[in-house]
VOGUGU-460384 format. One record per atom (N, C-alpha, C): residue in three letters; atom name; x, y, z. Coordinates in Angstrom, 3 decimals, always signed. Layout:
N
MIKOL   resn   name       east      north         up
MIKOL    ALA     CA          X          Y          Z
...
END
This chain:
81
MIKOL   resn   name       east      north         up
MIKOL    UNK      N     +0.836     -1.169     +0.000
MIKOL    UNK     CA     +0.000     +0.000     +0.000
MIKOL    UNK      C     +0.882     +1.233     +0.000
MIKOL    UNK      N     +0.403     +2.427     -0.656
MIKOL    UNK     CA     +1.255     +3.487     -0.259
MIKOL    UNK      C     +0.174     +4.580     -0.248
MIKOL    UNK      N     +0.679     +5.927     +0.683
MIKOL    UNK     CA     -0.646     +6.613     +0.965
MIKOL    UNK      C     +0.078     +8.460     +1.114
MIKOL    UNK      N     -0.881     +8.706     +0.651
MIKOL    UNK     CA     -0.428    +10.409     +0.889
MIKOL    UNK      C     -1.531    +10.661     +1.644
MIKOL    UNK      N     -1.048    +12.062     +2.666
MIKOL    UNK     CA     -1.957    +12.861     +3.054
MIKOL    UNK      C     -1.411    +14.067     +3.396
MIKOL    UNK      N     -1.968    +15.537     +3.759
MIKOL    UNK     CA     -1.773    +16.635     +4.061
MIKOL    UNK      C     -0.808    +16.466     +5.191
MIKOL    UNK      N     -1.196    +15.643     +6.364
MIKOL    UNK     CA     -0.001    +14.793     +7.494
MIKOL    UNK      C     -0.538    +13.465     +7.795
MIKOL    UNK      N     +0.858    +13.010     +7.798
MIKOL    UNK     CA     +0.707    +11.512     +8.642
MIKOL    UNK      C     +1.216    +11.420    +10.034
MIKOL    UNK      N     +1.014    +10.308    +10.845
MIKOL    UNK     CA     +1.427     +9.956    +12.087
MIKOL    UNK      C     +1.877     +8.545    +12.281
MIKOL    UNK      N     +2.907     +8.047    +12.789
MIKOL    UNK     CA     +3.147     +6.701    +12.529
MIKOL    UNK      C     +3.022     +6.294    +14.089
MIKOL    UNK      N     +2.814     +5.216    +14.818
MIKOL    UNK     CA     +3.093     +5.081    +16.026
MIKOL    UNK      C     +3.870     +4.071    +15.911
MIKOL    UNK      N     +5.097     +3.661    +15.829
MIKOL    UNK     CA     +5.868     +2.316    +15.695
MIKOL    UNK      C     +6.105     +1.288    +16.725
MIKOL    UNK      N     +5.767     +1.982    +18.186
MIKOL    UNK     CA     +5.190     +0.499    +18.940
MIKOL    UNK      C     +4.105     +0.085    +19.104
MIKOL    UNK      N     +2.739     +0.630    +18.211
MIKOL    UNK     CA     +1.571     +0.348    +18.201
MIKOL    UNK      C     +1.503     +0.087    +16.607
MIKOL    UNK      N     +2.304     +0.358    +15.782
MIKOL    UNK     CA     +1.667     -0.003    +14.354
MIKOL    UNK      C     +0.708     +0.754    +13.989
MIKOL    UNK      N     +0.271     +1.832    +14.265
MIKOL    UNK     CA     -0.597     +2.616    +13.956
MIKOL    UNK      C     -0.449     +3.658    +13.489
MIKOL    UNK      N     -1.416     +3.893    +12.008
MIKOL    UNK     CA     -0.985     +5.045    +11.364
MIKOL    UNK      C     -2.465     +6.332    +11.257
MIKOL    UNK      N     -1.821     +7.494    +11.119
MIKOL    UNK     CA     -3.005     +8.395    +11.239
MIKOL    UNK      C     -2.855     +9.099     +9.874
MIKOL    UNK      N     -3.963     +9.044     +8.862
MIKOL    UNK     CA     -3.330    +10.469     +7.928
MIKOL    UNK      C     -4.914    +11.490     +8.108
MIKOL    UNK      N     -4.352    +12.480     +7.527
MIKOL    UNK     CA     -5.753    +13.843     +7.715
MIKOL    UNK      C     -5.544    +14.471     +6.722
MIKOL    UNK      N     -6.254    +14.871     +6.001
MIKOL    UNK     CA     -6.360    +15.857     +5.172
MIKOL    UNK      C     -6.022    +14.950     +3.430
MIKOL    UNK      N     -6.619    +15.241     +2.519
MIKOL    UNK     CA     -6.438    +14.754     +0.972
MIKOL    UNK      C     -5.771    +13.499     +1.316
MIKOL    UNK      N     -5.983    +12.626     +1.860
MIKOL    UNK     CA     -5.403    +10.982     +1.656
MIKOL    UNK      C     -6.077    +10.573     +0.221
MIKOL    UNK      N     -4.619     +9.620     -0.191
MIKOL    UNK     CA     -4.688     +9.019     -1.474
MIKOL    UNK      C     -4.204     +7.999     -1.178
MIKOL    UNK      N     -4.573     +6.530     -1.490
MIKOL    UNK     CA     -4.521     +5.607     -0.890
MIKOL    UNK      C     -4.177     +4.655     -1.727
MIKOL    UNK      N     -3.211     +3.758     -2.123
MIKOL    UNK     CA     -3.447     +2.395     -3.845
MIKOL    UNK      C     -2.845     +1.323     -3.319
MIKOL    UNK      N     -3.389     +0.590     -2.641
MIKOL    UNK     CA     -3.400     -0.917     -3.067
MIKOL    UNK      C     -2.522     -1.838     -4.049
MIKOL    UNK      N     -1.763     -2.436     -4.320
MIKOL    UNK     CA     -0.944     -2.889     -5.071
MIKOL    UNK      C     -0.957     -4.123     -5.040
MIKOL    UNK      N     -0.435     -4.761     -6.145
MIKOL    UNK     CA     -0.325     -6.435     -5.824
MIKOL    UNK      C     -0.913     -7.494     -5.087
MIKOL    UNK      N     -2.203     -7.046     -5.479
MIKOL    UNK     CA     -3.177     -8.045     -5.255
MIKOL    UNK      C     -3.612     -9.033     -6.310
MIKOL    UNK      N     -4.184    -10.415     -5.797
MIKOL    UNK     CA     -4.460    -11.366     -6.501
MIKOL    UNK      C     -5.625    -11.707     -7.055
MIKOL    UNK      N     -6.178    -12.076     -7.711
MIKOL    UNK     CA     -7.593    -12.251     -8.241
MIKOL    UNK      C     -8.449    -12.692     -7.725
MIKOL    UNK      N     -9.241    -12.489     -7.435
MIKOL    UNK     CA    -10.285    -13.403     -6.478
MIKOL    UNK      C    -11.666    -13.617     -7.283
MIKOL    UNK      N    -11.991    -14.223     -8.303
MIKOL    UNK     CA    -12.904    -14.577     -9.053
MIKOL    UNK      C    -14.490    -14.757     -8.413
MIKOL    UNK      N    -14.446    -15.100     -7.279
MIKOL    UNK     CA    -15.432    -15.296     -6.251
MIKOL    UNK      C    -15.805    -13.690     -5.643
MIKOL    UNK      N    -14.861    -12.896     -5.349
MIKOL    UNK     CA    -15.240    -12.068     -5.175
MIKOL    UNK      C    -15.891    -11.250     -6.113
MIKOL    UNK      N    -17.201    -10.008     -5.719
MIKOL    UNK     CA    -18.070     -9.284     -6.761
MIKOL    UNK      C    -17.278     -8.090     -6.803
MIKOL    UNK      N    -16.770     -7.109     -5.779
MIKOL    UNK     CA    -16.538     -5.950     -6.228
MIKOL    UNK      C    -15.547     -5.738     -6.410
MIKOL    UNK      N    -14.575     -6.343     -6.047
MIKOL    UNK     CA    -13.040     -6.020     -5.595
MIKOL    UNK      C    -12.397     -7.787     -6.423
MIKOL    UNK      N    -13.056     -7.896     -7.628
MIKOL    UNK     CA    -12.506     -9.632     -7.748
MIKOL    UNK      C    -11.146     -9.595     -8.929
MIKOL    UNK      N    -10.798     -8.231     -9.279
MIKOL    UNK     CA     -9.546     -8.544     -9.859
MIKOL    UNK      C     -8.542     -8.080     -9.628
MIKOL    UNK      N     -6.866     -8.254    -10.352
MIKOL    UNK     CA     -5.589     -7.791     -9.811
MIKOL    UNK      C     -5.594     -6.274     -9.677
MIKOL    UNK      N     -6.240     -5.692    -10.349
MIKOL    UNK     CA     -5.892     -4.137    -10.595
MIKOL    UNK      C     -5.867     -3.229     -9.045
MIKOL    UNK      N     -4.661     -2.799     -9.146
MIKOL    UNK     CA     -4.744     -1.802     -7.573
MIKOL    UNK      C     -6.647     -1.040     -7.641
MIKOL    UNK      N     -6.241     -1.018     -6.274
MIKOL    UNK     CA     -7.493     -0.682     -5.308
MIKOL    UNK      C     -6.908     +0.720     -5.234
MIKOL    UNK      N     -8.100     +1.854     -5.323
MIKOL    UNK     CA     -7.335     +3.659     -5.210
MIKOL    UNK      C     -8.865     +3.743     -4.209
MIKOL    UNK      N     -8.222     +4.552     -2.810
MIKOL    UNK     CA     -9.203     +5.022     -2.016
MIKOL    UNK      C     -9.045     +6.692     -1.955
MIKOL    UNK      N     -9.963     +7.497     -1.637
MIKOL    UNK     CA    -10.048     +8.722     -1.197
MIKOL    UNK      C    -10.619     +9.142     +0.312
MIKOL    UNK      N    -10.530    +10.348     +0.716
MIKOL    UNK     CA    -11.108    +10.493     +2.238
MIKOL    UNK      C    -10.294    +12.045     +2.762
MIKOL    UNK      N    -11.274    +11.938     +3.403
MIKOL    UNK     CA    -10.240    +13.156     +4.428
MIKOL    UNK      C     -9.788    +13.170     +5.317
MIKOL    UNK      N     -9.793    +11.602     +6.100
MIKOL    UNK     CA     -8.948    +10.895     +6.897
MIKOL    UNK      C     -8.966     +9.289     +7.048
MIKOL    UNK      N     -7.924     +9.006     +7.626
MIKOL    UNK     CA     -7.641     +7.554     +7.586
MIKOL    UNK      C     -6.717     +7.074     +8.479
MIKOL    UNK      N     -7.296     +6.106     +9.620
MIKOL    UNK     CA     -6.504     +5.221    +10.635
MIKOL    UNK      C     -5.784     +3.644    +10.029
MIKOL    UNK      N     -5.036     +3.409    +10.109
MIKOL    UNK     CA     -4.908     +2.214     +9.465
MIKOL    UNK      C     -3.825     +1.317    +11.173
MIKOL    UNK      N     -4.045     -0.354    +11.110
MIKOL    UNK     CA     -3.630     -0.843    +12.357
MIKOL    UNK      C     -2.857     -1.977    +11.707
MIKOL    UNK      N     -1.772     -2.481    +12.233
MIKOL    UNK     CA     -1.162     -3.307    +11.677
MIKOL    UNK      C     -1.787     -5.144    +12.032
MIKOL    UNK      N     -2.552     -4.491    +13.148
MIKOL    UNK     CA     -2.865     -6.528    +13.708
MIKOL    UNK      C     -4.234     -5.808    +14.496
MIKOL    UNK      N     -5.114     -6.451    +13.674
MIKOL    UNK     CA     -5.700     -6.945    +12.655
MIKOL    UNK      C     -5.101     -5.685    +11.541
MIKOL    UNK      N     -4.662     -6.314    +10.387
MIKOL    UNK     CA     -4.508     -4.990     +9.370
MIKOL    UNK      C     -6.070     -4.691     +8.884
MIKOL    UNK      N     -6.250     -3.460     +9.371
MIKOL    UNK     CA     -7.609     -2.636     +9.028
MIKOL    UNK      C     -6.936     -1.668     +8.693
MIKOL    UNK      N     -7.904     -0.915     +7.664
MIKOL    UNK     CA     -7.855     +1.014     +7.467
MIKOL    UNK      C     -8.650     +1.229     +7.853
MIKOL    UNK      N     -9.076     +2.280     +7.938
MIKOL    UNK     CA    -10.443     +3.289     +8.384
MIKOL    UNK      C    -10.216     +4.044     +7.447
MIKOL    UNK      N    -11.479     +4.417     +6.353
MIKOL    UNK     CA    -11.429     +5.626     +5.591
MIKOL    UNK      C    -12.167     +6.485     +6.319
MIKOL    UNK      N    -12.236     +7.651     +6.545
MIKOL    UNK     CA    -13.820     +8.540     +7.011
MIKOL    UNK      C    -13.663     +9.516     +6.387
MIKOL    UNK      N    -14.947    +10.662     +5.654
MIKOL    UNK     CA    -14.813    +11.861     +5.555
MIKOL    UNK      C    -15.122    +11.979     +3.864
MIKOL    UNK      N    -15.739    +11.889     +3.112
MIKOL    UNK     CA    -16.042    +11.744     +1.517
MIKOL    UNK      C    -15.352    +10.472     +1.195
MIKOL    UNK      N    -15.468     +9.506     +1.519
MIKOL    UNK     CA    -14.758     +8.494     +1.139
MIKOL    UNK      C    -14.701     +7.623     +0.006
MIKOL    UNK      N    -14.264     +7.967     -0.835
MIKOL    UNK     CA    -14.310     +7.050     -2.319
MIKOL    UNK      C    -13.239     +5.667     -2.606
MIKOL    UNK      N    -13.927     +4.893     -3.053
MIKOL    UNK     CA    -12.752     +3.855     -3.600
MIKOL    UNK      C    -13.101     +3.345     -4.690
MIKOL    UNK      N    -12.535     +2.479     -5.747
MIKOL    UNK     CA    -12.380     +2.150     -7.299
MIKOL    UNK      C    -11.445     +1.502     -7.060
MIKOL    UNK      N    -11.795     +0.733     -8.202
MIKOL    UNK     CA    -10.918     -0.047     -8.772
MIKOL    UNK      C    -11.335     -0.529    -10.151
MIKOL    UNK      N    -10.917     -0.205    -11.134
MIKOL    UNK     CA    -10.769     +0.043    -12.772
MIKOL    UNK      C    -12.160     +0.938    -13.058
MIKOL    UNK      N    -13.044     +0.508    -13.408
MIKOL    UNK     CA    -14.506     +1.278    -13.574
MIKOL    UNK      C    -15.341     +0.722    -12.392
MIKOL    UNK      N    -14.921     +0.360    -11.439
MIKOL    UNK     CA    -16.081     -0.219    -10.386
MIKOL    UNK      C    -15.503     +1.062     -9.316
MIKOL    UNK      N    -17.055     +1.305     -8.495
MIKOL    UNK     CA    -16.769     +2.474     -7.708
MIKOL    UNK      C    -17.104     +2.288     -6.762
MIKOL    UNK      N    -17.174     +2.838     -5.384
MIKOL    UNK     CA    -18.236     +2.671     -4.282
MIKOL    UNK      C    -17.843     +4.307     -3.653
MIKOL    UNK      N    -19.168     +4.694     -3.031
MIKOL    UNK     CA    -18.807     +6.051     -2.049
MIKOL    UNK      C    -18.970     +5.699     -0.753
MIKOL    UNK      N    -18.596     +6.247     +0.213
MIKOL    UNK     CA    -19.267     +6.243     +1.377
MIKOL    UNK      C    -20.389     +6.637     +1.777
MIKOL    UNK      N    -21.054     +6.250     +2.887
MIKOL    UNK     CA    -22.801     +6.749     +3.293
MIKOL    UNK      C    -22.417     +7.153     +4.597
MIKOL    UNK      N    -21.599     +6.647     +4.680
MIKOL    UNK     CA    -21.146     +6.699     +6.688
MIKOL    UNK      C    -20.237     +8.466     +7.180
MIKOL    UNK      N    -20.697     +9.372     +6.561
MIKOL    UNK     CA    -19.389    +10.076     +6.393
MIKOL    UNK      C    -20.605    +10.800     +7.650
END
């Protein structure tokens, strides 16, 4: 994964990352998952938001804040903002 934002925060004995402001988010090198509907092929994953927590164990992100993600022509927005 690699991610921009206006700032980040790393916590390195918690694995925890903070970004705020214009996060850009892409996914890389992922595998196909044919079974899966929205997310079922290799092509990086691109998220948007105006913030984002991400945890190393369990690896979760948190998008919040206009949150968009895609991947090739498939889209989803957020409702939760």
């Amino acid at each position: 994964m690699t991610a921009t934002a206006r700032s980040m925060r790393l916590n390195r004995s918690t694995g925890e990352a903070l970004a705020d402001g214009n996060v850009k988010s892409t996914y890389s090198e992922l595998k196909a998952q044919p079974n899966g509907a929205l997310l079922a092929s290799s092509s990086p994953i691109h998220v948007t938001s105006q913030s984002m927590t991400a945890r190393l164990s369990p690896t979760v992100a948190v998008y919040t804040g206009n949150a968009r993600l895609w991947q090739d022509a498939k889209r989803c927005s957020s409702t939760y903002d």
